[in-house]
C-alpha positions in Angstrom: 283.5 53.9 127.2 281.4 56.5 125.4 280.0 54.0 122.7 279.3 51.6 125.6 277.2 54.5 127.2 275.0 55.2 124.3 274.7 51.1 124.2 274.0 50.6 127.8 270.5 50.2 129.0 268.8 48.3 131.9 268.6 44.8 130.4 265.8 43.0 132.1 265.1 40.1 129.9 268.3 37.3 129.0 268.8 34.8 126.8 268.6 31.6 128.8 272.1 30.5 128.7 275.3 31.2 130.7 278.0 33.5 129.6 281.0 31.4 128.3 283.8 30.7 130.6 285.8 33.4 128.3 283.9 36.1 129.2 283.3 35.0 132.8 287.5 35.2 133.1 286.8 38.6 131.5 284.3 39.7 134.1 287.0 38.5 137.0 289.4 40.5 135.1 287.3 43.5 135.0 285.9 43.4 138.8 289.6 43.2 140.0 290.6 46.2 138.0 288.1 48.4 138.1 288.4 51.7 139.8 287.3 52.3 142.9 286.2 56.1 144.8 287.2 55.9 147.5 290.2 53.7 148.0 289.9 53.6 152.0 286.7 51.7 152.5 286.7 48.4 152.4 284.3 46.8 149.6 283.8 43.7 147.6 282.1 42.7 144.3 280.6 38.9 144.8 280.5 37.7 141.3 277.4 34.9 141.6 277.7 32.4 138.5 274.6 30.2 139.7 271.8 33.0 139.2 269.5 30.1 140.9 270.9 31.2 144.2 269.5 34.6 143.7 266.3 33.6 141.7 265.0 30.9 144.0 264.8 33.4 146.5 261.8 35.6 144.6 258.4 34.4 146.0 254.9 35.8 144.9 254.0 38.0 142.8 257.2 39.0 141.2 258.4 42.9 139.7 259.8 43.2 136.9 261.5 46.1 137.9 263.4 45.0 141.0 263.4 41.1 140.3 265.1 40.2 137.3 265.8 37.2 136.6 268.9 36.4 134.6 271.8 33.3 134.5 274.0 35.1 136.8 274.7 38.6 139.2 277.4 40.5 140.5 276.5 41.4 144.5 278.4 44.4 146.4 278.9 44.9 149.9 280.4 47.5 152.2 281.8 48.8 155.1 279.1 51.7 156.1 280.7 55.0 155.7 280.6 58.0 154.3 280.3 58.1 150.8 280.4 54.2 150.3 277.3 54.1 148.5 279.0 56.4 145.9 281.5 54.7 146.1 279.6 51.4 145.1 277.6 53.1 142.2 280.8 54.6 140.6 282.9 51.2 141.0 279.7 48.8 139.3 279.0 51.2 136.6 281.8 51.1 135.5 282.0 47.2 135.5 278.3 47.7 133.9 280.2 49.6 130.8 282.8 47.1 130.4 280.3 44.1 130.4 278.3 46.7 127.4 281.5 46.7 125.5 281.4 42.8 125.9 277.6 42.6 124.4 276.9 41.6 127.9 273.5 43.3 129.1 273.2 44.8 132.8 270.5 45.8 135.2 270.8 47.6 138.4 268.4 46.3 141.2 267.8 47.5 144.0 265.6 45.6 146.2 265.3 42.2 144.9 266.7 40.5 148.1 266.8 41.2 151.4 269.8 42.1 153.8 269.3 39.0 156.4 268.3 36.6 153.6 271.2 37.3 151.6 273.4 36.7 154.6 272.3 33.3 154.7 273.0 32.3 151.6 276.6 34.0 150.6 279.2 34.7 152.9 279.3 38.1 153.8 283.2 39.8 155.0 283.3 40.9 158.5 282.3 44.2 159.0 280.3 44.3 155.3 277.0 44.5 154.6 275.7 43.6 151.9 274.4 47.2 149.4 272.8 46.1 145.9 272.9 43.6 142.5 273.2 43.8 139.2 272.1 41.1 137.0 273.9 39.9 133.8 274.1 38.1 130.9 273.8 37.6 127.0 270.5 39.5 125.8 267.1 38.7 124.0 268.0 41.3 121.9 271.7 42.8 120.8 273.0 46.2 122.2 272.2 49.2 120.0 272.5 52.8 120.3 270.3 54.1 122.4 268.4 57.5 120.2 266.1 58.4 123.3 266.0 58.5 126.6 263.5 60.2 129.1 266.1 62.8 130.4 266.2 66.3 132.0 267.4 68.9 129.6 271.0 70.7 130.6 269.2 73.5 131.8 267.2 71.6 134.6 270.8 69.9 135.8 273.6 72.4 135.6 274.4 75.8 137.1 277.3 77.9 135.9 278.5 78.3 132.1 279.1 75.1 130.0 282.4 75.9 127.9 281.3 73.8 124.6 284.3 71.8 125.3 282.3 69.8 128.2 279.2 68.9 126.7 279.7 65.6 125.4 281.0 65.0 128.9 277.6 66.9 130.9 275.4 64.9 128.5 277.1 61.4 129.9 276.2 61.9 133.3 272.6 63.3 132.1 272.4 59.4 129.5 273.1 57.3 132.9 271.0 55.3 134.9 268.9 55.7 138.0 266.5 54.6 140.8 262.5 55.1 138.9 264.2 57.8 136.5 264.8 60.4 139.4 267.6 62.0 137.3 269.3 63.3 141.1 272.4 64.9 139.8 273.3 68.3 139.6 276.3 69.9 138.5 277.8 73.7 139.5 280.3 74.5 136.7 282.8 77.2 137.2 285.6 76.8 134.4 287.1 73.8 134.5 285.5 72.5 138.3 282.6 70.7 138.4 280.7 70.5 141.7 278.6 67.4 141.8 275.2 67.7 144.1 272.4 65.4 144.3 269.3 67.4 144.4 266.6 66.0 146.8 263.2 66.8 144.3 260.9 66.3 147.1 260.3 65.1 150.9 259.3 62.0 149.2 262.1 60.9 146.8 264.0 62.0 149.7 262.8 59.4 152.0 262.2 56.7 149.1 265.2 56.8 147.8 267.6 58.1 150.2 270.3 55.6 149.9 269.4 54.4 146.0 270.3 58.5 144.8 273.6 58.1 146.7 274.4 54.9 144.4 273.0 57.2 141.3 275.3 59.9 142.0 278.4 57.4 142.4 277.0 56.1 138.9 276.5 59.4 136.9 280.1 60.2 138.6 281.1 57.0 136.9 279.8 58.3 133.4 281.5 62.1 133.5 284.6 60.8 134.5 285.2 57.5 131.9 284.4 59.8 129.1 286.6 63.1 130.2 289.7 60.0 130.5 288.4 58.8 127.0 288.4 62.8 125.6 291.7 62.6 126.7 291.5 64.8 130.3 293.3 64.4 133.1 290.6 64.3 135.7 291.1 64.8 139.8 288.0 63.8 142.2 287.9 65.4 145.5 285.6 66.3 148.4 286.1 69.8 149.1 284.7 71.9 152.0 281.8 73.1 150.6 278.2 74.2 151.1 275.1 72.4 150.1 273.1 74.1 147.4 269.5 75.0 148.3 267.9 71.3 148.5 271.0 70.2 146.9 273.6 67.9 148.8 277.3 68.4 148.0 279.2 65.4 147.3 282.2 65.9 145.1 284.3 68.1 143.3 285.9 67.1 139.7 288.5 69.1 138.1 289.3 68.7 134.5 292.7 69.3 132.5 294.4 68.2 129.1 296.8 65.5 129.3 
């Protein structure tokens, strides 16, 4: 998972083909086994193989950065409670990883359709509502490394001592992805417990993307946790009782251990 993080980046041009039926029985693999949050809210991953169904929909002038087009998308919806949007970003990024590993290139987006219009067009579980996409498929270009990335430094993002022994796993959850680069995450270290807050920057972010950060913290979650398993941790993710940090929100606790 930590090559495919240093590979992944929001793909927003695709080659104009479809992803071969082996890869696409890959994909279903991957959506069925990939780990969820929060096991008790009901969610579901709508894998969308006709990308017209999505693309037909964008009228006007069209953004690149919340309208991709591409062959095909993966669509999530939700029961609304708390924590489901983490729950959503920390379930698709990791799908987003394993599609890396494939040479499969991802974007997050999240406004490029509506809530009632997509309703009328896929069928939507009792209950669910429909939360965000991701568009896929082969890219222009092939995956490589990733050298640079407009990121906070550590200082800006964690409180506490970092033991040198975490750093690779800090500097995962600083390389991932969010809503216009707002970076929301921010970690209180004490040993071997990392408390995971998203920092509200302004009144403004705070408005704009109130529910997008949510899916960002779910995703950076996503990141610190693949690549603790990979560096051979045992890793427990809990919400504890706990205060909220200044203009920080407290979401979750991670504890790290050797296997």
């Amino acid at each position: 998972m930590m090559q495919a993080i240093k590979l992944r980046k929001s793909i927003r041009k695709y080659k104009d083909v479809d992803v071969s039926p082996e890869h696409l029985q890959n994909i279903k693999t991957i959506i069925n086994g990939a780990k969820h949050l929060f096991n008790n809210i009901p969610m579901e991953v709508l894998l969308i193989e006709d990308g017209s169904k999505i693309t037909d929909t964008f009228k006007g002038l069209i953004s690149k950065y919340t309208k991709v087009k591409a062959p095909h998308y993966l669509a999530f919806t939700s029961e609304i409670q708390e924590g489901h949007l983490e729950n959503i970003g920390f379930i698709g990024e990791e799908i987003v990883l394993m599609l890396t590993e494939l040479g499969i290139g991802t974007c997050w987006l999240g406004s490029a359709i509506k809530q009632d219009l997509f309703k009328t067009i896929f069928t939507v579980k009792e209950n669910q509502n429909y939360i965000i996409l991701i568009a896929f498929g082969y890219p222009l270009e092939p995956l490589k490394p990733v050298t640079t990335r407009k990121r906070f430094d550590k200082s800006k993002i964690i409180t506490g001592a970092l033991d040198t022994q975490y750093e690779t796993i800090v500097q995962s959850i600083i390389d991932a992805p969010s809503a216009i680069n707002s970076q929301p995450w921010k970690l209180a270290i004490n040993n071997n417990k990392f408390d995971l807050f998203l920092e509200n920057k302004n009144i403004l972010t705070k408005k704009i993307l109130k529910d997008t950060n949510h899916i960002d913290i779910g995703i950076g979650l996503s990141h610190l946790y693949n690549s603790a398993i990979e560096l051979g941790y045992k890793i427990e993710l809990k919400k504890a009782s706990h205060k909220d940090m200044g203009n920080s929100e407290y979401i979750i606790s991670a504890i790290l251990n050797k296997n």
